[in-house]
C-alpha positions in Angstrom: 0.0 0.0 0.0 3.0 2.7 0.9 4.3 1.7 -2.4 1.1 2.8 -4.8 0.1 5.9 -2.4 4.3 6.8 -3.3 3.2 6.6 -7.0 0.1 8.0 -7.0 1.7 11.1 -5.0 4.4 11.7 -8.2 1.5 11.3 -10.5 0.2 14.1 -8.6 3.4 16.1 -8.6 3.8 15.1 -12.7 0.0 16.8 -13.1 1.1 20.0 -11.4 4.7 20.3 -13.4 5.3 21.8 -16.4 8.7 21.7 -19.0 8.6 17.6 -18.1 11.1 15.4 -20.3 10.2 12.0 -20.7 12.5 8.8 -22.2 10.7 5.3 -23.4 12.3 2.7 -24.0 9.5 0.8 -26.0 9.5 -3.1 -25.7 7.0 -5.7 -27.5 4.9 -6.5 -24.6 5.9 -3.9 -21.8 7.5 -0.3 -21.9 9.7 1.8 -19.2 9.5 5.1 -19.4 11.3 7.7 -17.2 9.8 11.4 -15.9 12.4 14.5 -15.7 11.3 17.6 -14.0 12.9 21.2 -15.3 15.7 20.4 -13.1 16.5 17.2 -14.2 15.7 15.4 -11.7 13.5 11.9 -12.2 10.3 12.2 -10.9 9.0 8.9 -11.4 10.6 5.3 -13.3 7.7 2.7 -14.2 6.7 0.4 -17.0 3.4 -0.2 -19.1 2.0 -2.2 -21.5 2.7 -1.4 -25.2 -0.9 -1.3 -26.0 -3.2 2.2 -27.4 -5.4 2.3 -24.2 -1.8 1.8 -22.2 -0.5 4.9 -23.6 -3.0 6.7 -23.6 -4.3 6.1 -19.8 -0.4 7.0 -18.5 0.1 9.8 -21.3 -3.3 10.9 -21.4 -3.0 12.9 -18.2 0.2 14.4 -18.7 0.8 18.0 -19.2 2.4 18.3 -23.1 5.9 17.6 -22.9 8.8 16.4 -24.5 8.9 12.6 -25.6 12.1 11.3 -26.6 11.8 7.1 -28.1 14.2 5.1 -30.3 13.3 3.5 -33.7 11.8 0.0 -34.2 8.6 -1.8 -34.5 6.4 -0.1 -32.1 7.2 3.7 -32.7 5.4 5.0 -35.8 2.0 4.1 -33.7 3.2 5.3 -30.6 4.5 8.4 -31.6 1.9 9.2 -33.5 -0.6 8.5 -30.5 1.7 10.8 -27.9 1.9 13.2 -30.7 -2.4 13.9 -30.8 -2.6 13.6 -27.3 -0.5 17.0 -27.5 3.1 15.9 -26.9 6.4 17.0 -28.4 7.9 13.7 -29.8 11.4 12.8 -31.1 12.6 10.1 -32.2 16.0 8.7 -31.7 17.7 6.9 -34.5 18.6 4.0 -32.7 21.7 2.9 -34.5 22.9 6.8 -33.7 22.7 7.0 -29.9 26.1 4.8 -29.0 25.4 6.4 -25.5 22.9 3.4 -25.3 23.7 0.7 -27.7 27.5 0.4 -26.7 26.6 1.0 -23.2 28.6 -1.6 -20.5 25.2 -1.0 -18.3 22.4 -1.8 -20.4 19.0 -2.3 -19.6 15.1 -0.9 -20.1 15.3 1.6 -16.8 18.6 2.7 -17.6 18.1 3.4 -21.3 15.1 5.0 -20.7 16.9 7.6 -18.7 19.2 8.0 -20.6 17.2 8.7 -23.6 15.2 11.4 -21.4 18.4 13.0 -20.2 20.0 13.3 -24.0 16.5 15.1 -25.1 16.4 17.3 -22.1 20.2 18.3 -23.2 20.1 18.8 -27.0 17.5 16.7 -29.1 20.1 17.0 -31.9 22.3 14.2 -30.0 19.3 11.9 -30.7 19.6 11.7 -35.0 16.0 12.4 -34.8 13.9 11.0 -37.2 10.5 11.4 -38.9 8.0 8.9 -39.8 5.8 8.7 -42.2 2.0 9.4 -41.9 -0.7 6.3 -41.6 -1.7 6.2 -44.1 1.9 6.2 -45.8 2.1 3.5 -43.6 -0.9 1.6 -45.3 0.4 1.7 -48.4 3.6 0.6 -47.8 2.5 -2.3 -46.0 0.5 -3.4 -49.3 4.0 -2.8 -51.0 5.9 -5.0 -48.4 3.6 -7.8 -48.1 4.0 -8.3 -52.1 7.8 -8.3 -51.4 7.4 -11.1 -48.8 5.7 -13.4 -51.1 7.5 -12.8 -53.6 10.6 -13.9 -51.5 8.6 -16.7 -50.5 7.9 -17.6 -54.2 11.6 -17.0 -55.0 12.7 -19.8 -52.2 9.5 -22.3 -52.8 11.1 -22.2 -57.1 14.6 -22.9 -55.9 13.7 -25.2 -53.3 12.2 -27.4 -56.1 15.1 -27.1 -58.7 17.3 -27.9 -56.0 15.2 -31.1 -54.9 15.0 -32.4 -58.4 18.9 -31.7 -59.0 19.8 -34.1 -56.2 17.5 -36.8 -58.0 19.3 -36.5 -61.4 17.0 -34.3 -63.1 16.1 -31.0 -63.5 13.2 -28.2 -64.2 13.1 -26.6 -67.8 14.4 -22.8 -67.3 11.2 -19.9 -66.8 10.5 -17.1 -64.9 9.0 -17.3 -61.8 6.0 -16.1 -63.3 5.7 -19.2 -65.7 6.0 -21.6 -62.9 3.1 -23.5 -62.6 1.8 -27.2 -61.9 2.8 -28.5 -65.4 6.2 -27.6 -65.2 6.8 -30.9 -63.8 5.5 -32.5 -66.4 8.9 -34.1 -68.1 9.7 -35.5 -64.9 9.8 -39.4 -63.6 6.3 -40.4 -62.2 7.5 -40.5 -58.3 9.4 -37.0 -58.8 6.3 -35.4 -60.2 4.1 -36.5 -57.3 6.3 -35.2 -54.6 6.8 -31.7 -56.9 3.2 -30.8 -58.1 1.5 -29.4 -54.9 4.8 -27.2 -54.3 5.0 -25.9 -57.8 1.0 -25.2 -57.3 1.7 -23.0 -54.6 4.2 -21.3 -56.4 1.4 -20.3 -59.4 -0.9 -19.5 -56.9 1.7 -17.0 -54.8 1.9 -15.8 -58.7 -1.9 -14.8 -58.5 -1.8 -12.9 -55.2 1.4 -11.0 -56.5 -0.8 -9.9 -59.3 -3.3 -8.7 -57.3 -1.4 -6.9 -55.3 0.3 -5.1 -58.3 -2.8 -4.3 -59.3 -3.7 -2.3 -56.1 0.0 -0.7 -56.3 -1.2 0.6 -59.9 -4.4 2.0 -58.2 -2.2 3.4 -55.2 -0.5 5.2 -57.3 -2.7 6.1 -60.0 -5.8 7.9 -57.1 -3.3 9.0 -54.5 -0.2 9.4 -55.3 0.0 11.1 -59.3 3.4 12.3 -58.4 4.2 9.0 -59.3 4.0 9.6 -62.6 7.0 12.1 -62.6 9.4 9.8 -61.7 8.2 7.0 -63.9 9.8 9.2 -66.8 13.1 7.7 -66.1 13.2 4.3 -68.0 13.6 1.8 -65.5 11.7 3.0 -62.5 8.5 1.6 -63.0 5.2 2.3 -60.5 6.7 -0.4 -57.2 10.1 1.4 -57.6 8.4 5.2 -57.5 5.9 4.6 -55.8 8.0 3.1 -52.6 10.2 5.9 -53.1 7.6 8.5 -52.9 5.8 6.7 -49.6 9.4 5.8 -47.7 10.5 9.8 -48.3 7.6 11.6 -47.3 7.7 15.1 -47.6 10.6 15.9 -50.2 11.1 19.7 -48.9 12.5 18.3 -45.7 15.4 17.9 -47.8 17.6 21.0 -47.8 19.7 19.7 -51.3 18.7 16.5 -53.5 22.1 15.1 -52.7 21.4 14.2 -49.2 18.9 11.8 -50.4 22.4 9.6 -51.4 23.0 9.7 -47.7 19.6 9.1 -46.5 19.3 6.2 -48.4 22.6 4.7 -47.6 24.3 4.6 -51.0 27.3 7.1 -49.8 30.6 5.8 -48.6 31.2 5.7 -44.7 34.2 8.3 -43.2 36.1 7.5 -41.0 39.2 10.1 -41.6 41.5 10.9 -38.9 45.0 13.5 -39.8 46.5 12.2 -43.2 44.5 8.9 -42.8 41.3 8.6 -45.3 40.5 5.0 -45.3 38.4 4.0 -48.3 34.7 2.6 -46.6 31.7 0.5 -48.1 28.4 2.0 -48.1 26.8 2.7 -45.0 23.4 0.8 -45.6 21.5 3.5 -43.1 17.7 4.2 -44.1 15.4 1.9 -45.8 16.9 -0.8 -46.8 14.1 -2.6 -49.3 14.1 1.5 -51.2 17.8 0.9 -51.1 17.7 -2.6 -52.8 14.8 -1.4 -55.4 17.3 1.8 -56.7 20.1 -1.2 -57.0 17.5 -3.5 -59.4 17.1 0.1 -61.1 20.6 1.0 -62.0 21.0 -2.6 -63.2 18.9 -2.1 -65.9 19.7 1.2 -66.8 23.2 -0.1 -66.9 22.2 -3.7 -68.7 20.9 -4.0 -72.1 17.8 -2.8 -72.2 18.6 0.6 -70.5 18.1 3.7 -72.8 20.9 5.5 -73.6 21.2 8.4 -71.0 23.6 10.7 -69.3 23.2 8.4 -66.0 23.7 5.3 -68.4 27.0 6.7 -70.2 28.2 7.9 -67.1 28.1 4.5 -65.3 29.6 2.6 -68.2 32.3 5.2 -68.0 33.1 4.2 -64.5 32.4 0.6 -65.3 34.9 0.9 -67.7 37.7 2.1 -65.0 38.7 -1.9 -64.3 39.1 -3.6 -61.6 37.5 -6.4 -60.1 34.8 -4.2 -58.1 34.3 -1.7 -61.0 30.9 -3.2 -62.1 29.5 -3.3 -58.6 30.7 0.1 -57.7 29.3 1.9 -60.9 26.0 0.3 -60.5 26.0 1.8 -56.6 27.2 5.1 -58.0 24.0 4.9 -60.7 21.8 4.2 -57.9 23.2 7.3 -55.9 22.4 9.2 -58.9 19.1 7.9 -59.3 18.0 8.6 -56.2 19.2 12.0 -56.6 17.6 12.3 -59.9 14.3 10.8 -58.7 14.2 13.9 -55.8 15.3 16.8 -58.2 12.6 15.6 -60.6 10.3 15.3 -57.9 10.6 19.0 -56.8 11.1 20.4 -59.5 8.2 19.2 -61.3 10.4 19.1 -64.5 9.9 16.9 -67.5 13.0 14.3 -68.0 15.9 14.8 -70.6 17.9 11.9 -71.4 20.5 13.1 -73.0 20.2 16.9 -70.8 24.1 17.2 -71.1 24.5 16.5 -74.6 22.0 19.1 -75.7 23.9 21.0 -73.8 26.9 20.8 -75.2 25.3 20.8 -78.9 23.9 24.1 -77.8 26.8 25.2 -77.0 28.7 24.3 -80.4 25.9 25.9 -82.3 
């Protein structure tokens, strides 16, 4: 009993303060969250359930105040509940704050303090980040549940070439869009029995991806006509726009086009220290499916079927450099580019020009 009349007294107290910081540490089931007054001292350290009437029974009540939380499954809904119940929310890229990920004392009360006491001192030390809207969110999903079956149909088809390799035979070459039942039809008898439900499931995996292109098309088409913009660029097609336009958001938050290279994670790391400037992969920070889609892009705008461009001659250029990496790195440096491209058209509202730099210079002759 003295300990819940002790709680419900700094509840009290919380009510009656103003200029509160607050630190969640969000967890699947249960979340800590820690309360700092103006001084910086903690008012009050408990834990909740990560549920909607959970947050907003604890939150509810709370004068508006700053809410600092790190990245992951649970914090697009949850900062988007604190943020209508009239709360100031940040949140913390969580591969960013090494104060708590490298941290030799880690656990959910201590994190969440921390994460309260680096928001109190300079929200910039978070890497704050923004999330996308709900109904971004809605969309994307569609978009990401057509990416998991078609993972799912990519292992079911090599799942059953690899079962009929080890019995001496093998499935006729097709896409994975041809795969059907009869596909096993050249097989032995006993082969064919154990292959034909699999290869069903991959055609009807092939059906639902359909379907779900064809509400990506309508997506695209009623709510999102920007779309359209970015589909000048051969090569980017409605899943590759489309995810690009949901997973950016608002494309003014951008100061320059170029930092979408670095929001995406298609930039080099630094690491440089006196005369020492260590070459780096990638980073791989931000989305990594948007990342992976403007990687299929610039491999057919670099392949045979891409139309000749200044992005195109200008990767073959670098492709041409040698080396055993030179491929790989000009098809990253095309995506870079792309992604830039994709934002400057996107902004700009202009209409595409291939060959832009070669007019150019023809003007220029003339």
């Amino acid at each position: 009993m003295k300990k819940n009349s002790t709680v419900a007294t700094r509840r009290k107290q919380i009510l009656k303060q103003k200029q509160l910081t607050i630190g969640m540490d969000l967890g699947d089931r249960f979340t800590y969250y820690c309360v700092l007054d103006a001084a910086g001292e903690v008012m009050v350290e408990q834990k909740l359930s990560t549920t909607r009437p959970a947050m907003k029974q604890v939150f509810g009540r709370m004068p508006s105040s700053r809410v600092a939380l790190e990245t992951g499954a649970h914090s697009p809904w949850v900062s988007r509940q604190l943020t209508e119940l009239g709360h100031e929310v940040i949140v913390a890229h969580a591969r960013n704050v090494r104060l708590i990920g490298e941290s030799s004392r880690k656990d959910d009360r201590l994190d969440a303090r921390m994460l309260a006491r680096l928001a109190r001192m300079d929200p910039r030390l978070l890497s704050p980040v923004q999330h996308r809207s709900a109904e971004a969110q809605v969309h994307l999903t569609v978009i990401r549940a057509r990416a998991a079956l078609v993972g799912a149909r990519t292992a079911l088809v090599n799942a059953a070439r690899g079962l009929a390799k080890s019995y001496g035979e093998r499935l006729r070459k097709c896409g994975t869009q041809q795969v059907s039942k009869g596909l096993a039809a050249g097989l032995s008898p006993e082969l064919r029995a154990a292959l034909e439900p699999l290869l069903a499931e991959v055609a009807s995996l092939s059906q639902r991806i359909a379907e779900y292109d064809r509400r990506i098309e309508q997506i695209a088409s009623e709510v999102h006509p920007e779309v359209a913009r970015l589909k000048q660029i051969k090569g980017v097609g409605t899943l590759i726009a489309l995810t690009y336009v949901l997973t950016v958001g608002d494309p003014r938050r951008f100061r320059r086009s170029r930092d979408l290279g670095c929001y995406l994670g298609l930039r080099p790391g630094r690491r440089n220290s006196g005369s020492s400037q260590p070459q780096l992969h990638i980073s791989k920070e931000g989305d990594r499916y948007l990342r992976t889609l403007m990687v299929q892009g610039a491999h057919y705008i670099l392949g045979p079927f891409g139309q000749d461009s200044d992005l195109r001659r200008w990767g073959l250029k670098l492709a041409e450099r040698g080396g055993g990496n030179a491929k790989k790195r000009a098809v990253i440096a095309v995506a870079r580019k792309l992604s830039v491209l994709l934002h400057k058209l996107w902004v700009s509202g202009e209409v595409y020009e291939p060959l832009r730099n070669q007019s150019a210079v023809v003007s220029a002759v003339a």
